[in-house]
C-alpha positions as CSV (number, residue, x, y, z in Angstrom):
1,X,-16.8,-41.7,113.2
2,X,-20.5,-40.6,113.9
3,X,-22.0,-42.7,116.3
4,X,-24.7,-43.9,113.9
5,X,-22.4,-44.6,111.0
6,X,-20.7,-46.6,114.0
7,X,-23.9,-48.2,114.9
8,X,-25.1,-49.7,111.7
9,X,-21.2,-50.4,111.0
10,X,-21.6,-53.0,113.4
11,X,-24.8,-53.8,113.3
12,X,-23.2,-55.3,109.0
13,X,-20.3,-56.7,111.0
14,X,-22.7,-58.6,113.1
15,X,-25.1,-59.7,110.4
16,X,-22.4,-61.2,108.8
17,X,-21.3,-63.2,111.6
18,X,-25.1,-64.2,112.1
19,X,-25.2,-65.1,108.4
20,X,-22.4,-67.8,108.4
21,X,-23.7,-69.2,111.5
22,X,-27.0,-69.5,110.0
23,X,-25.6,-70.7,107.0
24,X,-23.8,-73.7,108.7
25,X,-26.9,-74.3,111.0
26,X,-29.2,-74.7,107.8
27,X,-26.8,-77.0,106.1
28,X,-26.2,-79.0,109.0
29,X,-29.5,-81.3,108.7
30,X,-28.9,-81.5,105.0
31,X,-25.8,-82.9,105.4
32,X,-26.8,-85.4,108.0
33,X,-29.1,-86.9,105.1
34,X,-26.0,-88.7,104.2
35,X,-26.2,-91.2,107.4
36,X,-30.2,-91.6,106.6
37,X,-29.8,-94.7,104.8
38,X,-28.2,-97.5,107.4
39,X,-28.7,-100.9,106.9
40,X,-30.4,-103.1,109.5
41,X,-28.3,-106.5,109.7
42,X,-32.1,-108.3,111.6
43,X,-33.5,-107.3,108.4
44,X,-31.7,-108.2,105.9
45,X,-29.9,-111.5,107.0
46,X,-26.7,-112.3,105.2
47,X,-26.4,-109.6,102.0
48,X,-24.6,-108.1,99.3
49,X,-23.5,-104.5,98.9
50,X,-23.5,-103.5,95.9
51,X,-20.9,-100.2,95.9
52,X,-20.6,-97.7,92.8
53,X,-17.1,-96.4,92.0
54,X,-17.8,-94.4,88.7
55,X,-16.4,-91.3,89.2
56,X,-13.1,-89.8,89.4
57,X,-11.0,-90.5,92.3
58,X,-10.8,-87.9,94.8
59,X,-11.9,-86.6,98.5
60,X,-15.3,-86.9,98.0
61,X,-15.4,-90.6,97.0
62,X,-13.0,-91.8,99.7
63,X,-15.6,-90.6,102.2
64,X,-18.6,-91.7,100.8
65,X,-16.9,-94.9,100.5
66,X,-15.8,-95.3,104.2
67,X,-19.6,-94.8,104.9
68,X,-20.3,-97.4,102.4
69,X,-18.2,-99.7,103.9
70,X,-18.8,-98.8,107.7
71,X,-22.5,-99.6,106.6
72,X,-21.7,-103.1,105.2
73,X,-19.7,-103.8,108.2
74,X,-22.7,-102.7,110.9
75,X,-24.8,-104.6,108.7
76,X,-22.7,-107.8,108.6
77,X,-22.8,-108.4,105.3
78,X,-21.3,-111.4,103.2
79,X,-19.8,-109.6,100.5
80,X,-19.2,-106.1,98.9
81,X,-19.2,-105.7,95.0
82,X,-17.3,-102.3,94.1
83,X,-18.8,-101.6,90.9
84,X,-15.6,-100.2,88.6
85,X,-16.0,-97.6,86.0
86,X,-12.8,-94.7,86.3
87,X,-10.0,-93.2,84.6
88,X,-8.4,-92.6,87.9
89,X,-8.0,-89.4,89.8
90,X,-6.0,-88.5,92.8
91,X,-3.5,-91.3,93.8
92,X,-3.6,-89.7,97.7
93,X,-7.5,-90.8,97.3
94,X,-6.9,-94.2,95.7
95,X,-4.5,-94.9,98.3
96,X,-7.3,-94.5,101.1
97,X,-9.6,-96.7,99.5
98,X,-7.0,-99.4,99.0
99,X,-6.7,-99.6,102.8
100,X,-9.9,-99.2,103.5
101,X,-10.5,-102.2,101.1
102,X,-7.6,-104.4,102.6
103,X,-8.9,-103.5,106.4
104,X,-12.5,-104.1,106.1
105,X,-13.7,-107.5,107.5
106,X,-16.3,-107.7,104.5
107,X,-14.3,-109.4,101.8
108,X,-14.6,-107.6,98.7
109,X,-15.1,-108.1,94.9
110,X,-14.3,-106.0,91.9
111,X,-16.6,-106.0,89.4
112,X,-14.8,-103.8,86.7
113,X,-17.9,-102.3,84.5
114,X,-15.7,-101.1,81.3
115,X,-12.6,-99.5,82.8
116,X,-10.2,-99.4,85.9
117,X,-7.6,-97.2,84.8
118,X,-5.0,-95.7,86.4
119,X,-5.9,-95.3,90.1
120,X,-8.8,-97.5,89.6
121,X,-6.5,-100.8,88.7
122,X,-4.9,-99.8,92.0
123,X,-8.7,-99.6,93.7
124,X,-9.3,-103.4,91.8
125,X,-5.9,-104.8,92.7
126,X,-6.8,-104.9,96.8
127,X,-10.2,-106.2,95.9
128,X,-10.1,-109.7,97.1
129,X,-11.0,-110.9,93.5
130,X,-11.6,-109.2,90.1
131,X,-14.3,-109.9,88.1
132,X,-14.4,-108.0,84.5
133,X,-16.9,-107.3,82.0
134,X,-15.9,-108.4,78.2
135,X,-14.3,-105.9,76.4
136,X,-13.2,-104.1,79.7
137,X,-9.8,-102.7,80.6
138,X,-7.1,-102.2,83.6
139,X,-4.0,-100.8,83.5
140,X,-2.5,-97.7,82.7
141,X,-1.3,-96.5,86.2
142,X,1.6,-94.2,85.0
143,X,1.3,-91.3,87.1
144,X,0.2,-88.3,85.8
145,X,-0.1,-84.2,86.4
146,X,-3.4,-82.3,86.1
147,X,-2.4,-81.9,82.4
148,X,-1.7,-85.3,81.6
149,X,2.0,-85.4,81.3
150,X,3.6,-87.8,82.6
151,X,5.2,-87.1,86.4
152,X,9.0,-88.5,86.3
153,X,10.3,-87.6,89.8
154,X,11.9,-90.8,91.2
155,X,10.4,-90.6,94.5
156,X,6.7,-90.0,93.6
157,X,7.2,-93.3,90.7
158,X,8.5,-95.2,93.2
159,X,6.1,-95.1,95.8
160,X,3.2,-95.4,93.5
161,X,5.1,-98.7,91.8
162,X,5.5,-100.1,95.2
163,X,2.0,-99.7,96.3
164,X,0.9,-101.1,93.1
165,X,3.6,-104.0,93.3
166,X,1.9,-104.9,97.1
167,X,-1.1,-105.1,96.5
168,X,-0.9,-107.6,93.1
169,X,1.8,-109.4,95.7
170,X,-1.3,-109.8,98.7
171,X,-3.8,-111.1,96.1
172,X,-0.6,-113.5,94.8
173,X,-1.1,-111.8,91.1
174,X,2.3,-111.2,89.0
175,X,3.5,-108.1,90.7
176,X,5.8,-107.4,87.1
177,X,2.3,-107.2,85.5
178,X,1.7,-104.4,88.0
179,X,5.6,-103.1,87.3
180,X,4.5,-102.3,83.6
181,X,1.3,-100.8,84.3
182,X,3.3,-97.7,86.1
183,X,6.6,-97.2,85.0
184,X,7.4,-96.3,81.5
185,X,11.2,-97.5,81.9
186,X,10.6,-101.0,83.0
187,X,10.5,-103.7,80.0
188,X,8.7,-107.0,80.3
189,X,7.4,-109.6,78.1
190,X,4.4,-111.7,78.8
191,X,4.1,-114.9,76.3
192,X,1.0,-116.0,78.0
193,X,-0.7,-113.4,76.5
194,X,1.9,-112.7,73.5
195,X,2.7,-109.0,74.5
196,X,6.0,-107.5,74.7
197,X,6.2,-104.0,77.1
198,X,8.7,-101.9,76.0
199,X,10.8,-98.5,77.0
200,X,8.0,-95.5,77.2
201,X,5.1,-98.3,77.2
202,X,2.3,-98.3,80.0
203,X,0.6,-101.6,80.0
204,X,-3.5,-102.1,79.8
205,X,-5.0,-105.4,79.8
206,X,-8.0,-106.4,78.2
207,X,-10.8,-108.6,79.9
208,X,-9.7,-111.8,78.1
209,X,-5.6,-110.5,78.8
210,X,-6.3,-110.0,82.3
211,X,-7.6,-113.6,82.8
212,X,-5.3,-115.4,81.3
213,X,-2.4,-113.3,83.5
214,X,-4.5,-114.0,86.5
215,X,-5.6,-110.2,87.0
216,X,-9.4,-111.9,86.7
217,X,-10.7,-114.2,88.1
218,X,-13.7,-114.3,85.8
219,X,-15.1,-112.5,82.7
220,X,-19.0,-111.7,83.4
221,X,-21.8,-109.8,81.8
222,X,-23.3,-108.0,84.8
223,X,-23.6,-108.1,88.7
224,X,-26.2,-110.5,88.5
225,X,-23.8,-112.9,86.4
226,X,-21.3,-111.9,89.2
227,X,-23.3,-112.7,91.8
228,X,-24.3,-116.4,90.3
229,X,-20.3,-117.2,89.8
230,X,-20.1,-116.4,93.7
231,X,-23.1,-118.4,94.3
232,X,-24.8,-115.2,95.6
233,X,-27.4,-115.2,93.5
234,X,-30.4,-116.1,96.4
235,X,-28.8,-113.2,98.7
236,X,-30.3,-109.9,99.6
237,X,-28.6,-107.2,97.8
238,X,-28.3,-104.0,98.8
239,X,-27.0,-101.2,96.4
240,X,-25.2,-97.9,98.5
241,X,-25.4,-95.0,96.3
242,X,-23.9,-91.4,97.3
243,X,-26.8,-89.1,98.8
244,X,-27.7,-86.1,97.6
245,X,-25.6,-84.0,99.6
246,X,-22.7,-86.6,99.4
247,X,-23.1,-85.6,95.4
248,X,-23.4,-81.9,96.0
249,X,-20.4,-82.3,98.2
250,X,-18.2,-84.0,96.1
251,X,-18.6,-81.4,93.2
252,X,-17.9,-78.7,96.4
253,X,-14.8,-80.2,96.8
254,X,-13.1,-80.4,93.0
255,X,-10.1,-77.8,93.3
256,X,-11.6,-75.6,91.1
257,X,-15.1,-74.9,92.7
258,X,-13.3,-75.4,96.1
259,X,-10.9,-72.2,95.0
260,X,-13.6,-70.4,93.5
261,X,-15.9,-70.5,96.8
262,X,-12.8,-69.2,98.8
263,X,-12.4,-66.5,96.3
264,X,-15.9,-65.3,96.3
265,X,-16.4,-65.9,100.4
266,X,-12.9,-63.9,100.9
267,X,-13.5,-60.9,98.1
268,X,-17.9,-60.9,99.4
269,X,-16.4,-60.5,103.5
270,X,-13.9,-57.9,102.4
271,X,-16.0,-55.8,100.2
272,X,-18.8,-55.7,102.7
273,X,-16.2,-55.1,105.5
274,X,-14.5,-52.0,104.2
275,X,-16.8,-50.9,101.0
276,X,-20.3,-50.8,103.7
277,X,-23.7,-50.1,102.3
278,X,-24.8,-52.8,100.1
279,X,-25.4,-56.1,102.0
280,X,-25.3,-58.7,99.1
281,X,-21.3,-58.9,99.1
282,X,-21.4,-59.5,102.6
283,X,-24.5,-62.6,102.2
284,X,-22.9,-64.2,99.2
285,X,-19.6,-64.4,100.8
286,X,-20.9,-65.8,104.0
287,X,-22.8,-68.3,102.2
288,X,-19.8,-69.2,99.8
289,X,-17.9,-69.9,102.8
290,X,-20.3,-72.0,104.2
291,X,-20.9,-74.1,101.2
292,X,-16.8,-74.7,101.6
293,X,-17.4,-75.6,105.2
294,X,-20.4,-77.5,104.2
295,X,-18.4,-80.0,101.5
296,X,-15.8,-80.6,104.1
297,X,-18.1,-81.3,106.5
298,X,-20.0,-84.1,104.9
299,X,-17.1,-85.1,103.5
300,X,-15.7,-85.9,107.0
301,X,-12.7,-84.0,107.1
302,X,-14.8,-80.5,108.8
303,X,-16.0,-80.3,112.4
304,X,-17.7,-77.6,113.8
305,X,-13.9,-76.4,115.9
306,X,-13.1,-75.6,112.0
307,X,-16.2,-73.2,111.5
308,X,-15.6,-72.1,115.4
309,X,-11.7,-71.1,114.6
310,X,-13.2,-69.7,111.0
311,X,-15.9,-67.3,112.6
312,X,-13.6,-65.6,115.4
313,X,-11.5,-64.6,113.3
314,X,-13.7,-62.5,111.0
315,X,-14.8,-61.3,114.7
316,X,-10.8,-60.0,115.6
317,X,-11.0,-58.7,112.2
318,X,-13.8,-56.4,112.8
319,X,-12.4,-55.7,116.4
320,X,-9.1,-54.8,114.8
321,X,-10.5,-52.3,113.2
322,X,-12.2,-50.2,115.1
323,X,-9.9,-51.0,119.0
324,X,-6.2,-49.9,118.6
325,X,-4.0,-53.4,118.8
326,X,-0.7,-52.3,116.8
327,X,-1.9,-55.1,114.4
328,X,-2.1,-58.0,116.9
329,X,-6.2,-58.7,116.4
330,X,-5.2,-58.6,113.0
331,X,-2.6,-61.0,113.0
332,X,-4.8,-63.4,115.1
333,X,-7.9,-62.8,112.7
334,X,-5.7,-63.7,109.5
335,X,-4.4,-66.4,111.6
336,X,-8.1,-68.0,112.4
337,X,-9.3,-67.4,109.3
338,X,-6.6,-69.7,107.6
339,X,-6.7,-71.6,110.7
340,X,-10.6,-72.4,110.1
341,X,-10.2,-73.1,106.5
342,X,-6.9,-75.2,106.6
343,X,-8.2,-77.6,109.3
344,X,-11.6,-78.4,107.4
345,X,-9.6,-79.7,104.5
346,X,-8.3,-83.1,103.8
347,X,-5.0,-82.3,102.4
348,X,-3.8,-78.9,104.5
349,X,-0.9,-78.3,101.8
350,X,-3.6,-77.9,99.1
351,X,-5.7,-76.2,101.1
352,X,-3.3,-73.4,101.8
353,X,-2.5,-73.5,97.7
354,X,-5.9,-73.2,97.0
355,X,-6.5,-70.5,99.8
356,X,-3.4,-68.9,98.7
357,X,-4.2,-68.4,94.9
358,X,-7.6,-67.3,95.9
359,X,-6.8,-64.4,98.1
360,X,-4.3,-62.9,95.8
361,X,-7.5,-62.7,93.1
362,X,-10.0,-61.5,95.8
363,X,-7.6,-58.9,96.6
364,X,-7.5,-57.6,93.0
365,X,-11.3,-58.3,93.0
366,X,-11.4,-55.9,96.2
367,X,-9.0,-53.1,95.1
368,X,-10.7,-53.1,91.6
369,X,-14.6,-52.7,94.0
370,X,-13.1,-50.2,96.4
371,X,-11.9,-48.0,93.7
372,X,-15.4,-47.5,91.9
373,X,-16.9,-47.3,95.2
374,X,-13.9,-45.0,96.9
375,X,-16.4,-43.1,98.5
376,X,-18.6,-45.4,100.5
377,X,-15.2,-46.7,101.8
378,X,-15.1,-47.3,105.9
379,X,-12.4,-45.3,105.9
380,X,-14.3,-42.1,104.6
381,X,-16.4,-42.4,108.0
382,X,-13.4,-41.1,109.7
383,X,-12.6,-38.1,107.5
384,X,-14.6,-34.9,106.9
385,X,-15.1,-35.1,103.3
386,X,-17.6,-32.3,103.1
387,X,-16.5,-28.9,101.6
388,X,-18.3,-25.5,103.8
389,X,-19.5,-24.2,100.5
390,X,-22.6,-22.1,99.9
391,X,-23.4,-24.6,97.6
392,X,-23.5,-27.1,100.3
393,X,-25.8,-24.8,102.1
394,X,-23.0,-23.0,104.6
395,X,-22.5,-20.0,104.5
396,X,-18.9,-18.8,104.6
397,X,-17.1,-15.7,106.0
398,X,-17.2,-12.1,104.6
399,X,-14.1,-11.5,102.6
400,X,-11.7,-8.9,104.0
401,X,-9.7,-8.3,100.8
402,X,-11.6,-5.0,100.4
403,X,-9.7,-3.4,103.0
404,X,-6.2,-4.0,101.9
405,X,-4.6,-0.9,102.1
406,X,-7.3,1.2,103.3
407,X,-6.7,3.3,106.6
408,X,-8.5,4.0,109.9
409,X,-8.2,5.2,113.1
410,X,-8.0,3.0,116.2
411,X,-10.8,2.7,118.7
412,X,-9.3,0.4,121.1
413,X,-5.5,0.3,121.8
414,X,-3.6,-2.5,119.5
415,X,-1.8,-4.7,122.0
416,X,-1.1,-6.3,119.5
417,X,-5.0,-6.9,118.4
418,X,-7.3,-4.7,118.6
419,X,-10.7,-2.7,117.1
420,X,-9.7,-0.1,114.1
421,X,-12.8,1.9,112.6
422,X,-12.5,2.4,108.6
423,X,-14.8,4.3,107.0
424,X,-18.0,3.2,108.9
425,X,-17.2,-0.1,109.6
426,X,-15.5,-1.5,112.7
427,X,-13.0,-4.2,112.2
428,X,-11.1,-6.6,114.8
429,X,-7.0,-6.2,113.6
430,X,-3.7,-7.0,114.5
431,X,-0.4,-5.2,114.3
432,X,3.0,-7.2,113.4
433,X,3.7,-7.3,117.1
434,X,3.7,-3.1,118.2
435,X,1.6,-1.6,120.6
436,X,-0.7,1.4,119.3
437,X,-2.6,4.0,121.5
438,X,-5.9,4.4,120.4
439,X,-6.9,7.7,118.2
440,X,-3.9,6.7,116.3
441,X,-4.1,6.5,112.6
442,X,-3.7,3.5,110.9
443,X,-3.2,1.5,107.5
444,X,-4.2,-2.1,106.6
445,X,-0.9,-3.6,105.3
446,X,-2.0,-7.4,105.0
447,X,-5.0,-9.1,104.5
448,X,-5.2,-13.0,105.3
449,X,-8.5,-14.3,105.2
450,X,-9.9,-12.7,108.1
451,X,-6.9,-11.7,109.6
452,X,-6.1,-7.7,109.2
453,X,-3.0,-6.4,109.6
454,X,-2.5,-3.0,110.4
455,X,0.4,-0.1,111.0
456,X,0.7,2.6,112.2
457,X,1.0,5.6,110.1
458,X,3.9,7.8,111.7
């Protein structure tokens, strides 16, 4: 490889190392305006947190939660209100939540908005008390897959009926209530509120249902209305909402963005690796990974050893290349690159899913760039692809066909090469291995480019 083709080779591979560092350093204060907001207990005396949980359950929400409730606790508050409005999400999620609920030393109250369903009546259920809004709804915990059908594997149904089962049990609420909001076989009837559950049923319970089976402990309009029931109404309140990059982060971490970052960071490094020259692969992939690292991170589950891990091994990468290793930088470089991206995740068998499916597509993504752009390829630095042409401006040798045939007389002796004069012209030849004495008469017998091949004529 020329040395300057070399030079500015590396001088891309660098760039893109300096590019997801600077990346990560830029996000890095942006992500720490997520601990901005902390609550001075001097300040505020006794007080209320007011929580939102109106999303869908996930990553994202468990940590902004556990700041939430880290918060409260610093601030030694009197209550926490978890203000209910889902359709449920991840049951790995909800499950963090409900032990963060049932560890926390501020007690805490449910206030369900218009719907707890599915992983949020888990969510309500290790509240401390349940308060619901007229008209609203809990129940329907079955679980489910990403399409909606209904997941039937023994082992998954009955862990998820247990956990529901607890946590009605800790808050002494009828745990067959709980039963019939998960498991389509189970059959139940409940004459308090004159509903029969049958095979293939999920139970939901209404505001007015819920109190009258004890999963409420009292219908209200609002927070305030809440807050007056608890004889709370005097206290300072203090509403935690997700920051902006708590937001940003939780939409980073939805499967599908999350996937679709790894497939653009993966296909922008590669490209820019092995198809040099254009620079904007190489930027948008580095920033595309650092967005990933960036949602984990203020999510909680990223620290900078991730990024560290992440960042030598696109370094061994670029090493392998160009130092002979009999693929072991490479292996290490794959190796720290999955490494970097497993370990910033919160569940490391989704993660390698996720980073799975996305470099098969960034390797069709890569294949499909390369071809177009086969000749700006790294590898075409390390193979003469220019033809000696006149056209390309060299000039080639004189043809020796012209001479096939022809005869001369030699001027030096052939042992076995020699100088033969024909006509005027002198010409360097070879015989087919026989010595000639010069003044001898010869004929050109073979012609290969600018090899002659003479004999003598007897």
């Amino acid at each position: 490889m020329p040395s300057s083709s070399l030079k500015s080779w590396f001088s891309r591979s660098a760039l893109l190392l300096l590019l997801a560092a600077l990346a990560w350093s830029l996000i890095i204060p942006f992500a720490s305006a997520a601990d901005t907001d902390k609550a001075n207990p001097s300040a505020n005396g006794p007080a209320v947190f007011v929580i939102p949980v109106e999303q869908t359950i996930e990553s994202g929400l468990s940590s902004f939660l556990t700041r939430a409730y880290k918060e409260a606790e610093t601030a030694q508050a009197e209550k926490i209100i978890l203000v209910i409005n889902t359709y449920g999400g991840l049951v790995t999620s909800a499950d963090e939540i409900g032990h963060l609920i049932r560890e926390s030393s501020v007690p805490t109250v449910a206030f369900v908005r218009n719907n707890a369903i599915s992983a949020g009546s888990y969510i309500a259920l290790n509240a401390d008390q349940i308060v619901m809004r007229p008209s609203s709804t809990i129940g329907d915990a079955a679980v489910v897959d990403g399409t909606g059908a209904l997941i039937d594997d023994p082992k998954i149904l009955s862990l998820w009926t247990e956990k529901m089962e607890g946590a009605a049990k800790m808050n002494g609420r009828n745990p067959d209530i709980a039963i019939a909001m998960v498991d389509p076989a189970a059959e139940f009837q409940f004459p308090e509120i004159n509903k029969t559950v049958a095979k293939g049923q999920i139970l939901t319970l209404t505001a007015e249902d819920a109190l009258k089976v004890g999963y409420a402990e009292k219908i209200a309009g609002s927070v305030e209305e809440t807050l007056a029931w608890l004889g709370l109404e005097h206290r300072t309140v203090i509403e935690i909402t997700p920051s902006p990059a708590e937001n940003l982060a939780r939409w980073l971490l939805s499967p599908l963005i999350r996937t679709l970052l790894l497939i653009i960071g993966i296909a922008g490094i590669a490209i820019e690796l092995f198809v040099p020259g254009f620079g904007a692969p190489g930027i948008i992939g580095a920033l595309s990974f650092g967005l990933y690292f960036f949602g984990h991170y203020v999510a909680g589950f990223a620290g900078l050893e991730s990024v560290a891990i992440f960042v030598i091994g696109i370094g061994l990468l670029i090493v392998e290349l160009f130092v002979p290793s009999f693929g072991i930088l490479g292996v290490l470089g794959i190796a720290s690159l999955v490494g970097g991206v497993v370990l910033a995740a919160h569940d490391r068998g989704d993660a390698l899913a996720s980073l799975g499916t996305a470099s098969l597509i960034a390797l069709v993504i890569v294949i499909i760039f390369a071809w177009i752009f086969k000749k700006r390829g790294v590898w075409n630095r390390f193979i003469l692809s220019e033809r000696l042409t006149k056209e390309e401006g060299f000039t080639p040798a004189a043809s020796k066909d012209v001479l096939l045939f022809q005869e001369g007389v030699t001027q030096t002796p052939l042992r076995p090469s020699g100088t033969v004069v024909i006509g005027d012209e002198r010409v360097d030849v070879v015989t087919s291995g026989e010595f000639v004495d010069s003044g001898r008469k010869v004929k050109v017998i073979k012609v290969e480019g600018t090899r002659v091949v003479v004999k003598e004529i007897v």
